[in-house]
C-alpha positions in Angstrom: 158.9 110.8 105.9 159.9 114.6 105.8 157.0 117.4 106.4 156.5 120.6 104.8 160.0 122.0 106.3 160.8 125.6 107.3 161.9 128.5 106.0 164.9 131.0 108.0 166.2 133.8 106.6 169.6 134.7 107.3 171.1 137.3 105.1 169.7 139.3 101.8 169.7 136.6 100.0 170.3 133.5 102.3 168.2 131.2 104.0 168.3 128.2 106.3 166.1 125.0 105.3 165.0 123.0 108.0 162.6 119.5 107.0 161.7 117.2 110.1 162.6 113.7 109.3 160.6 111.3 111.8 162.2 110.1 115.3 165.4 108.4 116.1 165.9 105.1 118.6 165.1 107.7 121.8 162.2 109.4 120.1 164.1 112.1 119.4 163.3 114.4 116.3 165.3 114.2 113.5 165.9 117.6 111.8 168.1 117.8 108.6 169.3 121.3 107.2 170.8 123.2 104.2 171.6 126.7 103.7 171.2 127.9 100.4 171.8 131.8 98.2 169.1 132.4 95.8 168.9 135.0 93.4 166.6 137.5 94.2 167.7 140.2 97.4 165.5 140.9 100.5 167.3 143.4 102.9 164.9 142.6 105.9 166.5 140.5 108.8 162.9 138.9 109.0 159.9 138.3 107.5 157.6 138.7 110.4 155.3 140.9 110.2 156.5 141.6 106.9 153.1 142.9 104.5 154.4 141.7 101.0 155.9 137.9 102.2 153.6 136.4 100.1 154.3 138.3 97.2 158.2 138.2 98.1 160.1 137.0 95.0 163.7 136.3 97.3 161.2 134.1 99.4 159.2 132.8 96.6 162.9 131.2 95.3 163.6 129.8 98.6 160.1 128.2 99.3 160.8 126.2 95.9 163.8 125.2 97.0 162.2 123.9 100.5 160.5 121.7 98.1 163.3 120.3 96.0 164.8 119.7 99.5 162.0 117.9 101.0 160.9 116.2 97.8 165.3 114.7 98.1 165.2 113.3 101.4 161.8 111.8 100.6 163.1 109.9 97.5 166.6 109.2 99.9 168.5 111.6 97.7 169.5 114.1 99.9 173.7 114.1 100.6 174.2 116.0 103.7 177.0 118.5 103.3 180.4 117.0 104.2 183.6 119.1 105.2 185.7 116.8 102.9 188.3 118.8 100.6 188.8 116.9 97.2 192.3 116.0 98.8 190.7 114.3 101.7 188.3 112.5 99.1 191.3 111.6 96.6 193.6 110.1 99.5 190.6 108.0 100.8 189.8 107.0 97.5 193.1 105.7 96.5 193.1 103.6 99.8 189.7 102.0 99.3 190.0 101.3 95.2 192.6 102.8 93.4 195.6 100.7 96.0 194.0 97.4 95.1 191.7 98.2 91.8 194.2 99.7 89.4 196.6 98.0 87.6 200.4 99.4 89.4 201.3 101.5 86.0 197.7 102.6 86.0 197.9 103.7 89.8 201.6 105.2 89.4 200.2 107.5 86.3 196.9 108.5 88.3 199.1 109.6 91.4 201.2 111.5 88.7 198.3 113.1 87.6 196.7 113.6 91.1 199.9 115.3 92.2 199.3 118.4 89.6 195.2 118.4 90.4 195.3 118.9 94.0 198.1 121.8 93.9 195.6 123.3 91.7 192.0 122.4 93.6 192.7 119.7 96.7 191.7 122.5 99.2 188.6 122.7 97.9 185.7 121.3 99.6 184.5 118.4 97.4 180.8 119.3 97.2 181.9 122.8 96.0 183.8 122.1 93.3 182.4 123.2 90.2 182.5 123.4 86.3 183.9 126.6 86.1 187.2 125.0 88.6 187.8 122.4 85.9 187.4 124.7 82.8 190.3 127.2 85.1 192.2 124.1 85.3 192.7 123.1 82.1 193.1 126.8 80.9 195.9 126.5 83.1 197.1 123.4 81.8 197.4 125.2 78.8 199.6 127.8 79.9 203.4 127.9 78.9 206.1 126.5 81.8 203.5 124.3 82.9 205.6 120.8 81.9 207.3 119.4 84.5 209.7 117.9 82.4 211.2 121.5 82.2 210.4 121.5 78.6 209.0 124.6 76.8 205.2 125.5 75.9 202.1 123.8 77.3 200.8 119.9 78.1 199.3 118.3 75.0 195.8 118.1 74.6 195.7 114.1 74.9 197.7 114.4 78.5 195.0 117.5 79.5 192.4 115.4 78.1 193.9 112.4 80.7 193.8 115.3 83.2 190.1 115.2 82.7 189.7 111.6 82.3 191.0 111.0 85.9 188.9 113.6 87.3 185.9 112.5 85.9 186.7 109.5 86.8 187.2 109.8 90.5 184.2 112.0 91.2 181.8 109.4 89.6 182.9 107.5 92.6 182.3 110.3 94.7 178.9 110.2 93.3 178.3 106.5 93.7 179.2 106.7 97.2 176.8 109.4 97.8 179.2 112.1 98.7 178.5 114.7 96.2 175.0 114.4 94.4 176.6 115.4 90.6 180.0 114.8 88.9 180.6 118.4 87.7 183.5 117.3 85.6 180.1 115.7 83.3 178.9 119.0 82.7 182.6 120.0 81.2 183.0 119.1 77.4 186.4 117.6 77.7 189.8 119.6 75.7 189.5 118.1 72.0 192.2 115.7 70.6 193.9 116.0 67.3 193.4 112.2 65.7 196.4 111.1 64.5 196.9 108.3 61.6 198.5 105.5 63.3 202.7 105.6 62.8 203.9 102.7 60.9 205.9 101.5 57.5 204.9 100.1 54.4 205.8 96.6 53.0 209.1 98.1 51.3 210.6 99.4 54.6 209.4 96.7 56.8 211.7 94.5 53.6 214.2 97.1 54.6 214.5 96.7 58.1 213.9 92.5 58.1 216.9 93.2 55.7 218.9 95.7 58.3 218.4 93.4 61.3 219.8 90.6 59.4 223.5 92.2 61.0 222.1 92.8 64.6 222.5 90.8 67.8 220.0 87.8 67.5 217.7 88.4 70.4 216.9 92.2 68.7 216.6 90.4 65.7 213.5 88.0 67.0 212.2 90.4 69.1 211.9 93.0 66.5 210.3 89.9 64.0 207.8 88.6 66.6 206.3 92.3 67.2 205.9 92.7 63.1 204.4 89.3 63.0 202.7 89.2 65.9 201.6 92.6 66.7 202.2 92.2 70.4 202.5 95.0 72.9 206.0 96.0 74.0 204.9 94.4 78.0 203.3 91.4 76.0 206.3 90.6 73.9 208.9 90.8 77.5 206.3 88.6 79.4 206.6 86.1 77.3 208.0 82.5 77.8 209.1 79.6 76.1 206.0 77.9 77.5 204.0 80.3 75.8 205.2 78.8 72.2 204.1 75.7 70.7 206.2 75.1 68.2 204.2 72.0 67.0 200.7 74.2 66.5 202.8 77.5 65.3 201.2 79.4 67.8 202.2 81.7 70.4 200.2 82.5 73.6 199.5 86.0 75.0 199.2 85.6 79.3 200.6 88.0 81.2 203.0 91.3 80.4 206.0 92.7 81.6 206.4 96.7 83.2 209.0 98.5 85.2 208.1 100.9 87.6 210.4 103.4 89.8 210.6 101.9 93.2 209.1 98.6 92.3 211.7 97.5 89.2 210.5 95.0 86.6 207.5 93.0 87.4 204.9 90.5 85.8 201.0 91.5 85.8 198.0 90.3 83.9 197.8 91.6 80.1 196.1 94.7 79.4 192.6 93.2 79.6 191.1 90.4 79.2 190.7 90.2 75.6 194.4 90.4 75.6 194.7 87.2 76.8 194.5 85.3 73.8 196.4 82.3 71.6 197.4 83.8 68.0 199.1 82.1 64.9 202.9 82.9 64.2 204.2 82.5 60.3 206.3 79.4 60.0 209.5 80.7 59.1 208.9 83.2 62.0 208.0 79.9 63.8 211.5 78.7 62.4 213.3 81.8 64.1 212.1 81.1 67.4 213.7 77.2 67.1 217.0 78.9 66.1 216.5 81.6 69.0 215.7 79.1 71.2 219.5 77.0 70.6 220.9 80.3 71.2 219.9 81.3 74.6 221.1 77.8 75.8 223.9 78.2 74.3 224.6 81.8 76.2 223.7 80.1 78.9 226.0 77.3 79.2 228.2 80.4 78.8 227.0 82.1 81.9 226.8 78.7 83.9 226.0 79.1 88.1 224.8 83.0 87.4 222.1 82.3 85.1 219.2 83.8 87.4 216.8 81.1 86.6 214.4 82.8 84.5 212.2 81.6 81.4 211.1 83.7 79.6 212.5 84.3 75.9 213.9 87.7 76.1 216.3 88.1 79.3 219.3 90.1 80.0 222.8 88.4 80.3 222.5 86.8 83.3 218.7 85.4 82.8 217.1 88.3 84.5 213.7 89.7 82.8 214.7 92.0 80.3 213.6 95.7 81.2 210.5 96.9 78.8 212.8 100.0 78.2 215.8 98.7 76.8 213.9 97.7 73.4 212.7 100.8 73.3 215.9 102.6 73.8 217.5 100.6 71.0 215.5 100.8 68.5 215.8 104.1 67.2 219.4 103.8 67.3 219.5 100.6 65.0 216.9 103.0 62.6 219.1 105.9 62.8 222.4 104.2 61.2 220.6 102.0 59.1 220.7 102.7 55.2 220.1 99.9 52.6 221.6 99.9 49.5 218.5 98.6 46.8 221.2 97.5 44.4 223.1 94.5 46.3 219.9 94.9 49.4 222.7 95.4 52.1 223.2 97.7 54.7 225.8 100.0 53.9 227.2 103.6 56.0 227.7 106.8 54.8 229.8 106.1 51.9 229.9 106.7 48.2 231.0 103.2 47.3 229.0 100.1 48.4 231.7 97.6 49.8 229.6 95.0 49.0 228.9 95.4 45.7 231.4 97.8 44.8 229.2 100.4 42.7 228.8 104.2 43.1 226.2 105.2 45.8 223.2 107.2 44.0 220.5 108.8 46.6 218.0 107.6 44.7 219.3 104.3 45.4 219.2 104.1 49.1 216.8 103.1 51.5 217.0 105.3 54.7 214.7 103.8 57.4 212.6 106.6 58.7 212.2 107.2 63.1 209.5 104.8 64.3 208.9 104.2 67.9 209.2 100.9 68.9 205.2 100.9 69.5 205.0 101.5 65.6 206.0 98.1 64.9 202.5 97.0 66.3 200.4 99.8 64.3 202.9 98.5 61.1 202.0 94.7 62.0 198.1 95.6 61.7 198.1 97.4 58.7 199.8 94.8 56.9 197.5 92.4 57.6 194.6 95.2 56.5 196.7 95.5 53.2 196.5 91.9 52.5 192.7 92.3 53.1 192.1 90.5 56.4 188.8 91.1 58.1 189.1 93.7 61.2 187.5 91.7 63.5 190.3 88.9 62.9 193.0 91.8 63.6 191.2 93.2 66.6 191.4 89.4 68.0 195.1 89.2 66.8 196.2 93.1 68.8 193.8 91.8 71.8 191.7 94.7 71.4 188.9 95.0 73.7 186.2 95.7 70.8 186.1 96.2 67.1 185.4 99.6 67.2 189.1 100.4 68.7 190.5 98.3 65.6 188.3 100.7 63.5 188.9 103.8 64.9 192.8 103.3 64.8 193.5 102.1 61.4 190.4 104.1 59.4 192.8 105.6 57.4 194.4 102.2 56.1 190.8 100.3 56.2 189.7 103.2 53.6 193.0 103.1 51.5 192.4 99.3 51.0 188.9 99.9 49.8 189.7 101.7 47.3 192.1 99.9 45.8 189.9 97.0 46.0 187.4 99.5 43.9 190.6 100.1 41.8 191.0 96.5 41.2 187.2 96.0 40.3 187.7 98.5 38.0 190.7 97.4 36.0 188.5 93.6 36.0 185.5 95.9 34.5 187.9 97.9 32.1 189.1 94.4 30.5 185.2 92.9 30.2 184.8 96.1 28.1 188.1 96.3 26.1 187.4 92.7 25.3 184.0 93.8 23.6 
């Protein structure tokens, strides 16, 4: 149990704080200390002797903070101060949690992040970092010719708002391991994000592009399918294998992903979360595609004979090998880019003024040009769809492996609110005819 504790003054405005804290194993006393500034100025080295202590304002400040200090290591709150810089915090830290905590794309992004933060504030000791470092931070952040990329103009606000994420993040940790006794980045209202409606095509362009793909190398063709019908992630969609169909039942089953990392290559890891793992329903002639998919890989790779690599899963590269996550995501915006549909005949045509297929004059008005869409898009597309046909969210949250309702809500708002009114719309033309009919 600490007593009263002592007062030192050691400048103007700084004093020493000194509360006894009972005896160690050899009897010893146990003294803990803190030197604190206060407000208020005294210019006396001492204040012996001195007539006005008790009326003393600069002491006055300090003898309240004696208390909060003594009242702390009562209650077992009191951190001692530590000469640990937020560098030496952060490089322990990702030793003891992040190494065998964070997923490896997870960890690789943090240390991308950390790489930035400690230029700016990893000499600082940890227990002194403050609001006012953070809100300098991200000002800086903000700054043009701060992209590393060598782009021009500043970092987005969702990648400063990740800045702040990982901060916060990190010095809760700090705080739970009783290093530092607040999380300063809590006190800091993090930079503001622009919410944007989701990216994705309507039910004449997805036509379209089932239309466009039609002409494409079959394993683009199913992959391109399964993400509309399935709304998989891009990782979910290259970690699966043939094991993971069942043909009989029409479903598919979500249990691990695929990722590629620099240094490490393509790998297998556990889906996002857990929710992710999951068993969804694929569309029979969907179902169909995969049977006809299925003959076609064996068939490449009878082809490829002794330097097939072994592997099962459904999308691989020539030789059997994992296909990298990137390589979808490369080609896609090519395929987009050249393709133009012709509404007429509903063929993919070029850049001509006569349709070879039909053999009719090309009017613009005619023509259906596919508009850029990452390949991510054709999960946001595969969800709205199924809002458009007026399935519940929570059965699309469980289909995209969401981890809660509310992330299905917040995403597709805009499409959730466009379906209700043209449910309204339809109630209305329902009530219209009752009334016409009188």
């Amino acid at each position: 149990m600490a007593g009263k504790g002592t007062l030192q003054k050691r400048g103007p405005n700084s004093w020493k704080l000194t509360a006894a804290c009972g005896l160690d194993a050899e009897k010893k006393q146990i003294r803990k200390t803190k030197t604190i500034t206060v407000e208020q100025t005294c210019e006396l080295k001492s204040c012996k002797g001195c007539p006005k202590m008790k009326r003393c304002k600069a002491r006055g400040e300090a003898e309240k903070q004696l208390a909060l200090f003594v009242d702390e290591i009562e209650k077992g709150t009191f951190i001692e101060p530590t000469k640990l810089t937020l560098a030496d915090f952060v490089e322990r830290w990702l030793r003891d949690y992040g190494e065998t905590n964070l997923a490896p794309k997870t960890l690789h992004r943090y240390k991308g992040i950390l790489t930035r933060v400690l230029q700016a504030m990893g000499h600082i000791k940890i227990e002194k970092i403050r609001p006012t470092h953070l809100l300098e931070f991200y000002a800086n952040l903000q700054e043009d010719g701060i992209r590393e990329d060598g782009k021009e103009g500043k970092l987005s606000e969702k990648t400063i708002l990740y800045h702040h994420r990982v901060i916060s993040s990190i010095l809760n940790d700090a705080v739970q391991w009783q290093v530092i006794p607040f999380n300063p980045a809590s006190r800091v209202k993090p930079p503001k994000v622009p919410k944007h409606q989701a990216t994705c095509y309507d039910e004449e362009k997805v036509a379209a592009l089932l239309t466009a793909l039609e002409e494409e190398n079959f394993k683009y063709r199913v992959i391109v399918t399964l993400a509309i019908a399935t709304g998989l992630r891009r990782g979910e969609l290259m970690g699966l294998e043939w094991q993971d169909i069942d043909f009989d039942k029409s479903t598919l089953e979500v249990r691990q992903a695929s990722q590629y990392l620099p240094g490490k290559g393509t790998f297998t890891k556990e889906p996002k979360n857990e929710t992710s793992k999951r068993i969804i329903s694929v569309p029979a002639s969907v179902v169909a595609l995969l049977k006809q998919y299925k003959v076609y890989q064996a068939q490449e790779r009878l082809k490829v004979g002794e330097l097939w690599q072994g592997s099962e899963r459904l999308f691989t590269t020539w030789d059997g090998r994992p296909m990298h996550p990137d390589t979808i995501s490369k080609w896609f915006p090519k395929f987009l880019a050249k393709t133009i549909i012709h509404k007429p005949c509903n063929k993919v045509i070029g850049n001509v003024t006569h349709c070879p297929h039909c053999e009719k004059p090309v009017k613009k008005e005619e023509l259906i040009k596919l508009p850029p869409l990452p390949f991510h898009g054709l999960r946001h597309t595969s969800a709205t769809l199924l809002v458009g046909q007026g399935i519940h969210a929570k059965v699309i949250s469980e289909r995209l492996g969401h981890s809660n309702i509310s992330t299905t809500m917040n995403i597709y708002s805009h499409f959730i609110r466009r379906a209700d009114v043209e449910a309204a719309d339809k109630l209305e033309e329902l009530f219209t005819t009752k009334v016409d009919q009188k």
